[in-house]
N, C-alpha and C positions, 0 to 999 in steps of 0.2 A: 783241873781235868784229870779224871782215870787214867791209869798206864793204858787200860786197854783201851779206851776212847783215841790216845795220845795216837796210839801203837795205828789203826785202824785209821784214824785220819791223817795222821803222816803220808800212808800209801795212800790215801783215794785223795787226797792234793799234787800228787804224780801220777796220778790218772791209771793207779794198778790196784787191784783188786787184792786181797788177804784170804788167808785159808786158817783154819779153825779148825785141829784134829782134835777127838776125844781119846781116851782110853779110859777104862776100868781100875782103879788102887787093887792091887792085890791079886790080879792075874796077869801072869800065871801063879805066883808067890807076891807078896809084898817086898823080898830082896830083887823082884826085877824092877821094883819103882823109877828108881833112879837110871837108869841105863836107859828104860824104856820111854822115859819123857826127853832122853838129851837124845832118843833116837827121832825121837817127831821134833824136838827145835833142829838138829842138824838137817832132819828133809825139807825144812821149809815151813813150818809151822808160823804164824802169827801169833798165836795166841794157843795155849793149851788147855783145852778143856780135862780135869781131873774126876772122872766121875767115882762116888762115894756108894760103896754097895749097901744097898738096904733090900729088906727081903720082901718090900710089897713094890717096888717099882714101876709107875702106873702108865709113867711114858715110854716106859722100856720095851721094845720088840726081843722075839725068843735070843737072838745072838747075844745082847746085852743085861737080860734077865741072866741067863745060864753064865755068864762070865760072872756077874756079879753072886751067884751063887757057889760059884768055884772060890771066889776069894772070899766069902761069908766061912765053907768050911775049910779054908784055909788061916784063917783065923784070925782074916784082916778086918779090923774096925779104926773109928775114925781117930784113935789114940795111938794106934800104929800108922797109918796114915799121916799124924801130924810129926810121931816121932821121926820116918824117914825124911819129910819133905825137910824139916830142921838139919839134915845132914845134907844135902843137897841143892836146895833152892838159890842158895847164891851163887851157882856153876851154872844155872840155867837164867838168862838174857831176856828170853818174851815171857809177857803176860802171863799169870796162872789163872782159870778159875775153878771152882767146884762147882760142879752138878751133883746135887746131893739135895734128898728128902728132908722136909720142913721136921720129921719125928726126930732126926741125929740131931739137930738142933735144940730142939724141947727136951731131949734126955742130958745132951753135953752141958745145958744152958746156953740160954738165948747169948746173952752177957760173955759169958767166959769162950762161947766159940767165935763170937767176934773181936775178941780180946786173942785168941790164940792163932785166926788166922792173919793180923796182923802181925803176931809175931814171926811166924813161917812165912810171910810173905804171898799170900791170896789174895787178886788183884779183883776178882769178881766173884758173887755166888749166883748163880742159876736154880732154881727151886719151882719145879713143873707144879709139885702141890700146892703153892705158896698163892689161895687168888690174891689180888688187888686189896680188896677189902680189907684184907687181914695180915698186911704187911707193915701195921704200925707199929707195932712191940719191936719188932726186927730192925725196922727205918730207922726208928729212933737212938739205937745203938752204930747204926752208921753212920749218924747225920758228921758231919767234917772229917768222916774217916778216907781211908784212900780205896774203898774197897765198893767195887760198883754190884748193887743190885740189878740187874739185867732182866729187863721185861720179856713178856714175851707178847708176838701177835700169830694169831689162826685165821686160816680162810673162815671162823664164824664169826670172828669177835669184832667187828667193824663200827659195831653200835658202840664199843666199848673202849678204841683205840685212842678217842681222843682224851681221855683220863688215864688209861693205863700207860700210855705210852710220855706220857709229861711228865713222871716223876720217876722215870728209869735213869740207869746209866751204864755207862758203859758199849753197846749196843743193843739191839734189838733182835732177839730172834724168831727169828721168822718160819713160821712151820710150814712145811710146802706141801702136805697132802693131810689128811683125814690119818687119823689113827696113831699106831707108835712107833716107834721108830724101825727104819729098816724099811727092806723093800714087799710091806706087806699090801700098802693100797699107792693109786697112782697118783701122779701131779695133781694138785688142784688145776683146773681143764683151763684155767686165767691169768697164768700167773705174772704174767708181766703186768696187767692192770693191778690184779692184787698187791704185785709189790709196789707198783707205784701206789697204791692207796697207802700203805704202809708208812711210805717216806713223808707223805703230805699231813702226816699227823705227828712226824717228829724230825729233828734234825740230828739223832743220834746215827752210828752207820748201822746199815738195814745188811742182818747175816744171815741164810737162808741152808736150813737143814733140817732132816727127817727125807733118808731113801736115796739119800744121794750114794754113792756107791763107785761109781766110775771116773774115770776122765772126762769121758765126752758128758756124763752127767754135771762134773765141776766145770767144764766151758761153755755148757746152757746155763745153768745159774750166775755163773760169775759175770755172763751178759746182762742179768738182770738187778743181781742186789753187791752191796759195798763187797762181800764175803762171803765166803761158801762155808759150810760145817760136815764134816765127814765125822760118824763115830761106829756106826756096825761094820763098816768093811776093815777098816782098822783094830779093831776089837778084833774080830775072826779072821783076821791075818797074823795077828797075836797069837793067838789059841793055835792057830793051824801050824804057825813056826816056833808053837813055845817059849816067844818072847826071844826068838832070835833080832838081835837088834838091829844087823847089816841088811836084813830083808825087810826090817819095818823101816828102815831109813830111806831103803829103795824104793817101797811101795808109798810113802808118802811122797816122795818126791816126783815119782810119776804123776802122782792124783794134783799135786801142785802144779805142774806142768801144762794142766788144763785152763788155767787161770788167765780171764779176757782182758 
């Protein structure tokens, strides 16, 4: 099994839910990597999402567009990215994964970035562009690796769950409204059926993100799916403290605190 499957089912066999913070590589700087990621595993973090900045970002809302363009001219890419996380990653305890575009892939090679983020230690890759259809070139460089390909499911894709969701791992993410990320459109109007549709189509744990943003946002979700995923409010609480790290500790830790 995955660490983060490990990690995720550990808690929901003691009947507590997990949190899933994002961040951005390379804002504010790429030298806040490391201080910034031991600042979301000390708040409580489960698992840490690493998002990779690319400059067409298609699930990204404006907070995570524009951070991710502050570290593009800052002169972060996915080779300084892999340089820091190699001085760092064995000080940090939970799961990693990257959220990052199917193109950094196809530029870095298929082969050699799944070869590299086994060496830095990437528990998961998350890949919005990546459909079903055309995750065989990819699949196949994971097949007995320890690094989970992470599905995802939409309030449209229902027709489509009972295949996409069989050959995932790690967990499942769950999108809980129309659109990109952030708080630009609402809940989907169901979502307690929707997530239970979700689970009835796989037994991975079902983590539930896109506009989550609050407390009381992460203690309605964590009512409904394994996990909750917070990533814009964390991002622009980054941005807004400059990668002060005692205030992004605090603030995730509050967001944690929500947790059913």
């Amino acid at each position: 099994m995955n660490r983060i499957e490990e990690v995720l089912n550990a808690k929901k066999q003691e009947n507590k839910k997990s949190f899933i913070g994002y961040l951005t590589a390379g804002d504010p700087s790429i030298e806040h990597l490391p201080s910034l990621v031991k600042a979301l595993e000390k708040g409580g973090c489960d698992v840490i999402e690493i998002g990779v900045p690319f400059s067409d970002p298609l699930a990204d809302g404006p907070v995570i567009q524009a951070a991710g363009q502050r570290a593009i001219e800052g002169g972060t890419s996915i080779y300084k990215i892999f340089d820091s996380l190699s001085t760092f990653r064995q000080t940090i305890h939970v799961p990693i994964a990257f959220l990052v575009y199917y193109n950094t892939l196809t530029i870095y090679g298929i082969e050699a970035f799944v070869k590299k983020c086994l060496e830095v230690g990437i528990d998961g890759l998350i890949i919005p562009d990546l459909p079903f259809e055309e995750q065989k070139e990819l699949a196949d460089f994971l097949v007995g690796s320890s690094i989970a390909l992470i599905p995802f499911a939409t309030p449209t894709s229902k027709e489509r769950m009972s295949f996409t969701l069989k050959n995932g791992s790690g967990f499942v993410y769950t999108v809980s409204s129309m659109g990109v990320t952030g708080r630009l459109s609402e809940f989907h109007a169901d979502l307690e059926n929707y997530i239970n549709e979700v689970k009835s189509y796989t037994s991975l744990p079902v983590a539930i993100g896109f506009g989550i943003s609050t407390t009381d946002d992460v203690k309605r979700m964590s009512r409904l799916a394994d996990a909750v995923i917070v990533g814009t409010a964390i991002v622009q609480k980054i941005h807004n403290t400059q990668g002060n790290v005692d205030e992004i500790e605090t603030f995730v830790q509050e967001l944690v605190e929500g947790l059913e």
